[in-house]
C-alpha positions in Angstrom: 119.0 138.9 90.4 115.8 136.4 90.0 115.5 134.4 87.0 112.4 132.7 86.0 112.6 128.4 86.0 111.0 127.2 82.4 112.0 123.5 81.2 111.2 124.1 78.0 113.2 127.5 77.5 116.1 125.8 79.7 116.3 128.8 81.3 118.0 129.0 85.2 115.9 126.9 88.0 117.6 129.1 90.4 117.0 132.8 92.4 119.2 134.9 94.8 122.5 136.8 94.5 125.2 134.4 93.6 124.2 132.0 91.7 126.5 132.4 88.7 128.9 131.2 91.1 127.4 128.9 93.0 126.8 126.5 89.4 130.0 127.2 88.4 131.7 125.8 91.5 128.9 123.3 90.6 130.6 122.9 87.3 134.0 122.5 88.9 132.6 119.4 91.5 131.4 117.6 88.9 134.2 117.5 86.3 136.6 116.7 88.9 135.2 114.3 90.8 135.6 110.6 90.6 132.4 109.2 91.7 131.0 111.6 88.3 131.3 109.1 85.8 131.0 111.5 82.7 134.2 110.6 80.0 136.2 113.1 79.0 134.0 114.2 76.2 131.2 114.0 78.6 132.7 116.5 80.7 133.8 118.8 77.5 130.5 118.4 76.8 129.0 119.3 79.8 131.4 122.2 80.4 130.0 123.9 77.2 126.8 123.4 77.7 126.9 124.8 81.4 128.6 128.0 80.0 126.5 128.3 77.0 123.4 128.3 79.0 124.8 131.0 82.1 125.4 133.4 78.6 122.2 133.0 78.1 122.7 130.8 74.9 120.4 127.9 75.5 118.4 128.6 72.7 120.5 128.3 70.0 122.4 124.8 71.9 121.6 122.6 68.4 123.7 119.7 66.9 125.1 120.9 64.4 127.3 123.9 66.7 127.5 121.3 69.7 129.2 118.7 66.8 131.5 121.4 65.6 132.2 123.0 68.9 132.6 120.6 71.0 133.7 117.6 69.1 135.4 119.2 66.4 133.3 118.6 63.3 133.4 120.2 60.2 130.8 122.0 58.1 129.7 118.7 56.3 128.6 117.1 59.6 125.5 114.9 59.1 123.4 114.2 62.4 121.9 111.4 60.6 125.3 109.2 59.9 127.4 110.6 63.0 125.3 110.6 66.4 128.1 111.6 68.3 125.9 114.4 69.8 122.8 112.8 71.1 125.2 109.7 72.4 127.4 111.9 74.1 124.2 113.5 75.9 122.6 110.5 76.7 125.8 109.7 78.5 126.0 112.5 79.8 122.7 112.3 81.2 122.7 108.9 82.7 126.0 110.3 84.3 124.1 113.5 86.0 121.2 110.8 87.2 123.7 108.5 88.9 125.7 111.3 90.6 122.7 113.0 92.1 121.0 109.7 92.6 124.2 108.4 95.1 126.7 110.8 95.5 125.2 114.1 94.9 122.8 113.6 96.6 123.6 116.6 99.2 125.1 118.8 96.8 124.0 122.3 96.7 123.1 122.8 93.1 122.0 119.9 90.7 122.8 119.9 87.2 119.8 118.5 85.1 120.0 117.5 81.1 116.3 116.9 80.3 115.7 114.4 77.3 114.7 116.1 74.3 116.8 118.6 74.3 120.7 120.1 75.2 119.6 123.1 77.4 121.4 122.4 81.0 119.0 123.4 84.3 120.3 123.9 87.2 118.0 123.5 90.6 119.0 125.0 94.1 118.5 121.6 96.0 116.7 121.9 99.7 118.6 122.9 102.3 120.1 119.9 104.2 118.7 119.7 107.8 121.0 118.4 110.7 122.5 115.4 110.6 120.2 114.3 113.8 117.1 115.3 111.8 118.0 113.9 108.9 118.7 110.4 110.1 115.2 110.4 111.4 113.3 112.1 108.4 111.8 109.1 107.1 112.4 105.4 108.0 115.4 106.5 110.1 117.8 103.8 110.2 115.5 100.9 109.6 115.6 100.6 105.6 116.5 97.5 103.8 120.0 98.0 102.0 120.7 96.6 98.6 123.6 96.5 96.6 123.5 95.6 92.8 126.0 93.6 91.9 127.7 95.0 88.6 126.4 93.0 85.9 128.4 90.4 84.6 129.3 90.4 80.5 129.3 86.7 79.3 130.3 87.3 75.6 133.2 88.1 73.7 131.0 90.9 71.9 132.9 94.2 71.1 132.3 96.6 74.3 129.6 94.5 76.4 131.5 95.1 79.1 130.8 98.8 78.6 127.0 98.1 78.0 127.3 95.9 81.6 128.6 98.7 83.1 125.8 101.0 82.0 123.0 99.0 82.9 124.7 98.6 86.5 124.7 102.4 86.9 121.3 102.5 85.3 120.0 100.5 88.3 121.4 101.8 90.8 120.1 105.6 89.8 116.6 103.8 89.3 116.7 102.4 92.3 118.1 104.9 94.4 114.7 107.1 93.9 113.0 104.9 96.0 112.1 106.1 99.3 112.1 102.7 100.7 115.2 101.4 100.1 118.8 102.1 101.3 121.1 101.6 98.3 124.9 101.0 98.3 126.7 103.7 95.4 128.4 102.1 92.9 132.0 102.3 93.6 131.3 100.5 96.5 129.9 97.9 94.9 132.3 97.3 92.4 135.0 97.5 95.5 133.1 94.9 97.2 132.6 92.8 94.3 133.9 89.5 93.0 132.7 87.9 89.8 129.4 89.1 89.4 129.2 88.7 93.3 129.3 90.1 96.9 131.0 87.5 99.7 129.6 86.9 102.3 131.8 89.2 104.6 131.3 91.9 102.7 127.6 91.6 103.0 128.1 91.4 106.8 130.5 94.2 106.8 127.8 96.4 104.9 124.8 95.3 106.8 123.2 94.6 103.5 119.8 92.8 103.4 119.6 92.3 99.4 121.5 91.9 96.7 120.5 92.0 93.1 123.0 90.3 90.8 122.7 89.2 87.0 124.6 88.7 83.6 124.3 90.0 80.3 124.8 87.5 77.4 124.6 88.3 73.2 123.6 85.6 70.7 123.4 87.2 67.4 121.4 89.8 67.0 119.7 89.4 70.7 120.9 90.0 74.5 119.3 88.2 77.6 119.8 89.5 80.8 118.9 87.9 83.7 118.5 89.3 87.1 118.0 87.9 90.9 117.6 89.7 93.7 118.0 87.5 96.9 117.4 88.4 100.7 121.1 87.5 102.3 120.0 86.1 105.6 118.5 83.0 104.3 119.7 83.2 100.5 116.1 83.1 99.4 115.1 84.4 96.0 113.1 87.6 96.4 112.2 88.5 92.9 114.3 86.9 89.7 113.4 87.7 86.0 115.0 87.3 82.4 114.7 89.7 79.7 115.7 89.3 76.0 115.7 92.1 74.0 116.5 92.3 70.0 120.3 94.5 70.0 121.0 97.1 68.0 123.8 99.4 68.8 121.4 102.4 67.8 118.8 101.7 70.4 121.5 100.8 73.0 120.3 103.3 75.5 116.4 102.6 74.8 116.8 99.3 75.5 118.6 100.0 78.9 116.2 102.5 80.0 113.6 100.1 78.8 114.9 97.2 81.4 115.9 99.4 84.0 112.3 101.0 84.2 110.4 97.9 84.2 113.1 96.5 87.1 112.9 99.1 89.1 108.9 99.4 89.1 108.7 95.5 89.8 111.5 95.5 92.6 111.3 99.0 94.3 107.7 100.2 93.7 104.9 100.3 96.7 103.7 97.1 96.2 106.6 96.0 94.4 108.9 92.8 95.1 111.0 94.4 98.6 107.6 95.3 99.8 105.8 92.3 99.6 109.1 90.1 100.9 109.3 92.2 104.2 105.6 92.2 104.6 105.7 88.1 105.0 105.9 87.0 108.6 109.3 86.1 109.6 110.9 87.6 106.4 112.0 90.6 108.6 114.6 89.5 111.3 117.3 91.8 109.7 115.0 94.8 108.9 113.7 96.5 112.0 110.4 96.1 112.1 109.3 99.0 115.0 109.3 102.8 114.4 108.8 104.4 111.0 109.3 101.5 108.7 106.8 99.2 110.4 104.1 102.2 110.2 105.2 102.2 106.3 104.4 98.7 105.8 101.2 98.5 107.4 100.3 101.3 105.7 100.6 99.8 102.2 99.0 96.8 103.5 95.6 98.7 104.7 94.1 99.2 101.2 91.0 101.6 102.4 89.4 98.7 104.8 87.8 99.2 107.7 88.9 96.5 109.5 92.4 97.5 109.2 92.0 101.5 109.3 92.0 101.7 112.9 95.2 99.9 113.6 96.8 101.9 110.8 96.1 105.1 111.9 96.7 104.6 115.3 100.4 103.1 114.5 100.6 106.4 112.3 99.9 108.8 115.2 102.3 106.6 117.3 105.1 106.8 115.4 104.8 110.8 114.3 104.6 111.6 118.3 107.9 109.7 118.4 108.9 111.1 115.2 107.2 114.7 114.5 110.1 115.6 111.4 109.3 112.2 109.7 107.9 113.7 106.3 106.8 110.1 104.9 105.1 109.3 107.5 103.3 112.4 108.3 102.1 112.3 104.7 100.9 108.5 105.5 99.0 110.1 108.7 97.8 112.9 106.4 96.4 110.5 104.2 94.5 107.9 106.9 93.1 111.4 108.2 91.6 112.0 104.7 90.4 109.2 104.1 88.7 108.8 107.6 86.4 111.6 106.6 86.0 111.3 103.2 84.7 107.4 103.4 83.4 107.9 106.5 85.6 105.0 108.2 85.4 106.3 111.4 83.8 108.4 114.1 87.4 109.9 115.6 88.3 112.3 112.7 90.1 115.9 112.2 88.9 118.5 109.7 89.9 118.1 106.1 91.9 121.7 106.5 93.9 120.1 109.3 94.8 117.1 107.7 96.2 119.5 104.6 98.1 121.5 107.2 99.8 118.3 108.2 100.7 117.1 104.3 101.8 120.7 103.4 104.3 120.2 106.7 105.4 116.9 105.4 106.3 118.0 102.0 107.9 121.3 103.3 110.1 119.0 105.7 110.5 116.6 102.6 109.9 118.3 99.2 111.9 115.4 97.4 109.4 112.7 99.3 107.4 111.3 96.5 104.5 110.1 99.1 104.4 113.6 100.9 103.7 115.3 96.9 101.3 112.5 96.6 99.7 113.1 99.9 99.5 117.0 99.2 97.8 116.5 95.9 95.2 114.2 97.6 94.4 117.0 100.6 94.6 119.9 98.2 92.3 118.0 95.9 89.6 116.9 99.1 89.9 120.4 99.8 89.0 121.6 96.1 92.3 123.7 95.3 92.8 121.7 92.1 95.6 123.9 90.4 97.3 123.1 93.6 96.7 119.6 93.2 97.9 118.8 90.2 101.3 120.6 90.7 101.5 118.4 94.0 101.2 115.4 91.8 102.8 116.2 88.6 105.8 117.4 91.0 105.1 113.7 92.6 105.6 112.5 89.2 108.5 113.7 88.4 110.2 112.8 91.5 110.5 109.1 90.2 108.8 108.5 86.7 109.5 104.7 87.5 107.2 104.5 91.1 104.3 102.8 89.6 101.4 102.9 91.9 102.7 106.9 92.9 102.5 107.6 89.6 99.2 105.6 89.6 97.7 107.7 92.1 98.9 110.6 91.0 97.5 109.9 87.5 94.1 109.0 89.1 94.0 112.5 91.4 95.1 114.7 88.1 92.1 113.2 86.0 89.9 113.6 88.8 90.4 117.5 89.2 89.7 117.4 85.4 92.7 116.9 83.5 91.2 113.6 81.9 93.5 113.1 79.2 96.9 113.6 81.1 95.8 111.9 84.4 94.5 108.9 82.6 97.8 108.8 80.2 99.9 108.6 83.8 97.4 106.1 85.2 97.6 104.1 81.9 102.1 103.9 81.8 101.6 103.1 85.9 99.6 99.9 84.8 102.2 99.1 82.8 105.0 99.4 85.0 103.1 97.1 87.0 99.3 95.5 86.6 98.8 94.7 89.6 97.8 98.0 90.7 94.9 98.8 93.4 91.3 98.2 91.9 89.8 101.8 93.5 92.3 103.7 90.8 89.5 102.1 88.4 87.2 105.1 89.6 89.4 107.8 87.5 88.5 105.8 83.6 84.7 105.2 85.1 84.0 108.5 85.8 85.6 109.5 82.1 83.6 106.9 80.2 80.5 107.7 82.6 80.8 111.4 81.5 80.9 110.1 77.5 78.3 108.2 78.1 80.1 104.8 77.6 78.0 102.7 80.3 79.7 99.5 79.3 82.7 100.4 79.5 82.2 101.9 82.9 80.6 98.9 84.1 83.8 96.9 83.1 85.7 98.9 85.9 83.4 98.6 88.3 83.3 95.0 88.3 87.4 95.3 88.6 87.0 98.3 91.0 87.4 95.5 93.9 87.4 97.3 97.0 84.8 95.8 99.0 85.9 97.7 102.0 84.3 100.7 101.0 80.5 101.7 99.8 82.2 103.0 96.4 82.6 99.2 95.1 78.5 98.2 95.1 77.4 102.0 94.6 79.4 101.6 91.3 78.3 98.0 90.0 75.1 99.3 90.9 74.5 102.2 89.0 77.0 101.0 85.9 74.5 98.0 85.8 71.2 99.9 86.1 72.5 102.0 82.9 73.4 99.4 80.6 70.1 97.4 81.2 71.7 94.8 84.3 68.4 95.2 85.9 69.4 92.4 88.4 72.4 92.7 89.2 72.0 96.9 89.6 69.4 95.4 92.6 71.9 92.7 93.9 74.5 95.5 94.6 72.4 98.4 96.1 70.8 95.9 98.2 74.6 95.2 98.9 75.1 99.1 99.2 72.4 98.6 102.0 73.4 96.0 104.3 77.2 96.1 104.2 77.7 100.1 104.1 75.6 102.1 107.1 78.2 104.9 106.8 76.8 105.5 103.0 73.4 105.9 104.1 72.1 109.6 104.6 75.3 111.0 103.7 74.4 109.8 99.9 75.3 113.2 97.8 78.2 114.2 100.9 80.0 110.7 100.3 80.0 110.9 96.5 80.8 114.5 96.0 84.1 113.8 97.8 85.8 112.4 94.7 83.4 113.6 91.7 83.5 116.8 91.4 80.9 117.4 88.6 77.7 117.8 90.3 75.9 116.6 87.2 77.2 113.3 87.4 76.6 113.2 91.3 73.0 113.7 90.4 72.7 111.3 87.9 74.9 108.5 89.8 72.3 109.6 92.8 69.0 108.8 90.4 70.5 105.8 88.9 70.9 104.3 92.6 67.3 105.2 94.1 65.9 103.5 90.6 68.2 99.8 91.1 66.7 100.7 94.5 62.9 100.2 93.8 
């Protein structure tokens, strides 16, 4: 039997003979096991819902029959006055994201409770690989390990501990996502714990790096929580923050997913907090700093720069010869490849095809890699399969909604293939996850407001385009300039173009069609440029 996957039906992710079975000893795991930290309604709850949907019932899975089914309301149930049904399922749901996020992370079938809806999906995860492979697949044994803390209640309000609790699981889910981090499941934490705390030999004993600790306090009709994440060798303050919020119980869950998403892009994203700290010289004596995770970092420090490229790429292909089933890190080689012949930063190169075979390998080793569908949307879009592009990077996308300069690029590559309006929208919530963002993503909303004819606004991210590593940053203030009467200053930056950029020269309409894929604007971009040249 072979069922079709749909989200919005919430119809069966799953194909094969079996697989009745296989989600309903699913079904069984997860409302037996401890570390699933659904109530006792959340479980009824979930148990219906499962059994409703493998009838082929998901459809009709609405309030009102949940309410009376489930919870034992009457006819006169009102939505509106009793939301016992949508705060059962967001439970429920944050309970399904922690368990796969920690736990369930090997687990053979996940259970899935999209927002919006009460129609369960239920994914065949990817088969694990052996244990030998897996320990290598991406930084091996050389990521930074954090533990949150669980979150310290300092009021005497009615059930803060319970809203404590949640926004320590809500972290550690969020975090959990990341690829670059190593992060300790929450009964362990809570094991460990004293106060609001971790000791200092239980840090030792866990070989932890950071911890993230805070406390939740109510004054009236507001909460302030405030969070620090410290590196344990030398106690130093890695990233700290305080958030007040206005509280109402109604919007209890918003305002956690709220906090959780904007700590989680700040601490664990790219070029996030745990990034930047282990970058510094010296910050690293804990961390290993050879082998995959070394590659990682000088990878996100290399930014499209020539200078740097080289090195990069070369510490890459180092590290995949030692590592060949390292998924991230092949994607990170795929991407130097790319980018050595698209901008032209260097004589040694491959063909674009065989820097695509090497993402597609990545993300087959990987699928659940967010770089390696990041890396695959960027090969398949260089080598012009854009419907193939964009399901890389929405899939990228949905990996971690929370990864802010993934979802960034990802945003920027789906506008690009020409899905303007949902590629900028991504691009748009990654900027504010976190602004400080790379300036070449700038290139996705100039192209949109070049192609409407809004020259000023165009301009405005070319001057922030800042990436003077590569010809794209004067060939862009140049010809946004030119076009909004900058007659000048067009001049100043082709003469720029000129002397800084030989690579750009003869290779004029090769280099731009790269990333714009309207040859209309090519030619006018190329006019513009030989005018600001005269």
């Amino acid at each position: 039997m072979n069922k079709a996957a749909d989200k919005r039906s919430g119809q069966i992710q799953l194909a094969g003979e079996g697989w009745v079975g296989d989600v309903r000893r699913q079904l069984a795991v997860l409302t037996s096991d401890e570390a699933f930290t659904a109530s006792v309604r959340g479980r009824r709850l979930l148990r219906y819902l499962a059994e409703e949907c493998l009838a082929g019932r998901s459809a009709t899975l609405k309030q009102f029959a949940i309410a009376q089914d489930v919870f034992g309301r009457g006819d006169d149930f009102d939505p509106q006055s009793d939301p016992v049904v949508r705060a059962e399922a967001a439970k429920l749901r944050r309970a399904l994201d922690l368990y796969y996020a920690v736990d369930g992370k090997e687990d053979a079938i996940r259970f899935e409770l999209p927002k919006g809806g009460y129609a369960i999906l239920f994914h065949r995860q990817p088969s694990q690989v052996p244990e030998d492979d897996t320990q290598r697949r991406r930084f091996a044994n050389s990521l930074p390990r954090l533990a949150v803390a669980p979150i310290a209640s300092k009021s005497n309000v009615p059930d803060a501990h319970l809203y404590a609790t949640g926004l320590t699981h809500g972290l550690i889910a969020g975090l959990s996502r990341f690829d670059g981090l190593e992060v300790i499941g929450h009964h362990t934490s809570v094991a460990v714990a004293r106060n609001g705390a971790i000791e200092a030999d239980q840090i030792h004993e866990l070989n932890l790096d950071l911890v993230l600790t805070g406390t939740v306090r109510w004054g009236g009709n507001r909460i302030r929580l405030t969070l620090e994440l410290s590196e344990t060798e030398t106690s130093s303050t890695v990233w700290s923050e305080i958030y007040d919020q206005i509280w109402s119980p109604d919007q209890a869950f918003d305002i956690e997913d709220k906090i959780c998403a904007d700590v989680v892009a700040k601490v664990a994203n790219s070029y996030g907090a745990v990034a930047s700290y282990f970058q510094r010289p010296g910050a690293r004596s804990r961390v290993k700093t050879d082998g995959a995770y070394s590659a990682a970092m000088t990878f996100y420090n290399y930014n499209l720069n020539h200078t740097t490229f080289e090195h990069t790429r070369s510490l890459l292909r180092q590290t995949v010869d030692v590592e060949p089933s390292n998924a991230l890190v092949l994607s990170m080689l795929a991407e130097l490849e790319a980018d050595a012949v698209a901008l032209r930063l260097s004589d040694d190169t491959i063909e674009m095809q065989a820097a695509r075979e090497i993402a597609e390998r990545a993300a087959r080793l990987d699928p659940n890699c967010q770089q390696s569908q990041q890396t695959l949307g960027f090969l398949r879009m260089h080598c012009h399969d854009f419907q193939g592009a964009v399901q890389a990077y929405e899939r990228c996308i949905s990996l971690n909604p929370n990864a802010a300069y993934l979802i960034g690029f990802s945003g920027w590559g789906i506008a690009l293939c020409g899905h303007w309006e949902s590629g900028l929208a991504h691009l748009k919530k990654a900027c504010r996850l976190n602004p400080m963002q790379p300036g070449w993503l700038k290139l996705a909303p100039l192209l949109h407001h070049w192609i409407n004819h809004d020259y000023k606004a165009a301009h405005i991210n070319a001057i922030d385009f800042k990436s003077p590593g590569i010809a794209w940053d004067p060939l862009l203030r140049s010809v946004t300039a030119w076009r909004i009467g900058e007659k000048a200053m067009a001049r100043e930056a082709a003469a720029e173009l000129t002397a800084n950029h030989p690579e750009f020269e003869g290779h004029e309409r090769e280099y731009l069609g790269r990333f714009v894929y309207r040859s209309e604007t090519v030619d006018q971009m190329l006019e513009t440029l030989e005018e600001a040249k005269l």
